[in-house]
C-alpha positions in Angstrom: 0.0 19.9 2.5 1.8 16.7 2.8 5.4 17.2 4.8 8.2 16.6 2.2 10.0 13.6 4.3 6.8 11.3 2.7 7.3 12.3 -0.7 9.3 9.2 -1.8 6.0 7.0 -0.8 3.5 9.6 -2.6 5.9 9.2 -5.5 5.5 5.9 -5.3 1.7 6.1 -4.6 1.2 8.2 -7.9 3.3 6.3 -10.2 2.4 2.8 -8.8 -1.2 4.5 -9.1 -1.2 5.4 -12.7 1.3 2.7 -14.4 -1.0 -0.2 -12.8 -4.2 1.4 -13.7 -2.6 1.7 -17.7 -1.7 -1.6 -17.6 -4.2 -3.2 -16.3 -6.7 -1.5 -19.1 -4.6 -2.1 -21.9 -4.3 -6.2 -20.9 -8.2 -6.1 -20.2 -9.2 -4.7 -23.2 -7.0 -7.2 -24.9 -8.1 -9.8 -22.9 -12.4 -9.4 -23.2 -12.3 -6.5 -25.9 -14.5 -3.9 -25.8 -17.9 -4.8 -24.1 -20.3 -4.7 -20.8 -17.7 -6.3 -18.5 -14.8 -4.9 -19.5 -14.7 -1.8 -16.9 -16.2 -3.9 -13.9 -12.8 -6.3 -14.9 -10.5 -3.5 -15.1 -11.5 -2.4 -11.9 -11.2 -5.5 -10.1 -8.1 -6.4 -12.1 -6.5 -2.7 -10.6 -7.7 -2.8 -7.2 -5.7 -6.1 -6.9 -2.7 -4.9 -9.2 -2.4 -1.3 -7.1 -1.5 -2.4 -3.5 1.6 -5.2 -5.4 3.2 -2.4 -7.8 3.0 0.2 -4.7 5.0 -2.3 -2.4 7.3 -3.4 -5.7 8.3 0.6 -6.2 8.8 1.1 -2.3 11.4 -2.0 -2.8 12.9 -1.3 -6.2 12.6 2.4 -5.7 16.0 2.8 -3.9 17.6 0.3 -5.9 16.7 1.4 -9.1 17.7 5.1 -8.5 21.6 3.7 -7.5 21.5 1.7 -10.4 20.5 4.2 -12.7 23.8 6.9 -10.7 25.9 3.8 -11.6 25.0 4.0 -14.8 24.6 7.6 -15.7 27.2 10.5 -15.1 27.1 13.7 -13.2 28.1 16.9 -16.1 30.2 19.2 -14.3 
């Protein structure tokens, strides 16, 4: 098991993980369609995409969650 102090960056590992690799399918099938290349593309395209959204949620992460107790408010 993974301690529970590095669960903020395996949060951010998982959901960087799987938003980049939906994204990054949807805009290459719209980009070549469906056909011989397209997985070899989406591959590449989300082995460079992966590493850039995991370093933008590690950044944002913290700032989005205080915008978002701004923004929201605690029931009592």
């Amino acid at each position: 098991m993974i301690p529970a102090r590095f669960a903020p960056v395996l949060a951010a590992l998982l959901t960087s993980g799987l938003m980049s690799c939906i994204v990054t399918c949807v805009a290459t099938i719209k980009s070549l369609g469906l056909g011989a290349q397209t997985f070899g593309a989406w591959m590449a395209a989300w082995g460079f995409g992966w590493p850039i959204a995991f370093a933008v949620i590690l950044v944002a992460g913290p700032l989005i969650r205080r915008l978002v107790a701004r923004l929201t408010r605690q029931t009592a």
